[in-house]
C-alpha positions in Angstrom: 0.0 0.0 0.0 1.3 3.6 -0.8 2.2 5.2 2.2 0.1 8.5 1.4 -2.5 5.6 1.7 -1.3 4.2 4.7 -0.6 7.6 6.5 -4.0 8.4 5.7 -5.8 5.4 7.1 -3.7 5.8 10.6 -5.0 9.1 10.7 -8.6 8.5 10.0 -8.2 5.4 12.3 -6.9 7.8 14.9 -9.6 10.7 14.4 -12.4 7.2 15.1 -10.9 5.7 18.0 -11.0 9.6 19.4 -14.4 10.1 18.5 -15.4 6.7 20.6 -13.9 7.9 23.6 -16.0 11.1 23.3 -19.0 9.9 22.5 -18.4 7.6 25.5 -17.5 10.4 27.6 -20.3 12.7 27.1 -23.1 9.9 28.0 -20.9 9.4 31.4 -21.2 13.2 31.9 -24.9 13.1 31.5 -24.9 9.9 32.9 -27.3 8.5 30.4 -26.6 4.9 28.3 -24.9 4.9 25.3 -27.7 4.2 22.4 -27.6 0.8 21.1 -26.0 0.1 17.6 -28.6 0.0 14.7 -28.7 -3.3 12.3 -25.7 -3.8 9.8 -28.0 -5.8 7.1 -31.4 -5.7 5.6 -33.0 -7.8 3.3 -34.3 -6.2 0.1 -37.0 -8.1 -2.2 -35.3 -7.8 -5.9 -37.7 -9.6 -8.0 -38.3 -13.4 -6.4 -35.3 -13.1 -4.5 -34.7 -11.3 -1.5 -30.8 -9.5 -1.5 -29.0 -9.1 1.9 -27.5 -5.9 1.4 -24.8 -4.4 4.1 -26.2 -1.5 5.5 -22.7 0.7 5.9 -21.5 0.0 1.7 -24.5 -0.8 0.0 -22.9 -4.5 -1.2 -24.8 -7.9 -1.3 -23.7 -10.5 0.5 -25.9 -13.0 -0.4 -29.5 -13.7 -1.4 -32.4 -16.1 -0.9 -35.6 -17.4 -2.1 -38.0 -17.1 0.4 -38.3 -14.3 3.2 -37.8 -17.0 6.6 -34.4 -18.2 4.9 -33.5 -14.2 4.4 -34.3 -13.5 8.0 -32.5 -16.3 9.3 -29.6 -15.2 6.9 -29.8 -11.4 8.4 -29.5 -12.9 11.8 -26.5 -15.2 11.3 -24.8 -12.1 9.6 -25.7 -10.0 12.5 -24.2 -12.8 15.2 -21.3 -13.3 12.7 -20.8 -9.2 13.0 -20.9 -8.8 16.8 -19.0 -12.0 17.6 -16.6 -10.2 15.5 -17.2 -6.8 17.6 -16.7 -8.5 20.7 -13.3 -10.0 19.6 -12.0 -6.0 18.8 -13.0 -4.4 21.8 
């Protein structure tokens, strides 16, 4: 990777992990909870299909036939994603 590209990603990485802490830090202040994250994946009916699209870059990760198997595909996606959160944090 370029390091223009590299420097670039560190910095924005940076700016995020700063923005957490604040975030975090004014709900402490007002000593409120911290509102839950929203979904990461919907299902959208495309014809007889149903597309599970990723919320954040608009990108299909899969699709199904029937709207059960798409739910049940949303919701393994969704454990996938915080099992995945859990291991970062």
């Amino acid at each position: 990777m370029h390091i223009a590209f590299q420097d670039r990603r560190q910095v924005l990485a940076a700016m995020r992990a700063r923005s957490v802490i604040a975030t975090a830090e004014l709900y402490q202040m007002i000593g409120r909870p911290a509102p839950a994250p929203g979904p990461l994946y919907k299902a959208v009916t495309k014809g007889n299909a149903w597309h599970i699209i990723e919320i954040a870059t608009g990108k299909t990760k899969g699709f199904c036939f029937s709207y059960k198997a798409a739910m049940v595909f949303v919701d393994a996606m969704e454990a996938g994603a915080a099992t995945k959160r859990g291991a970062l944090q």
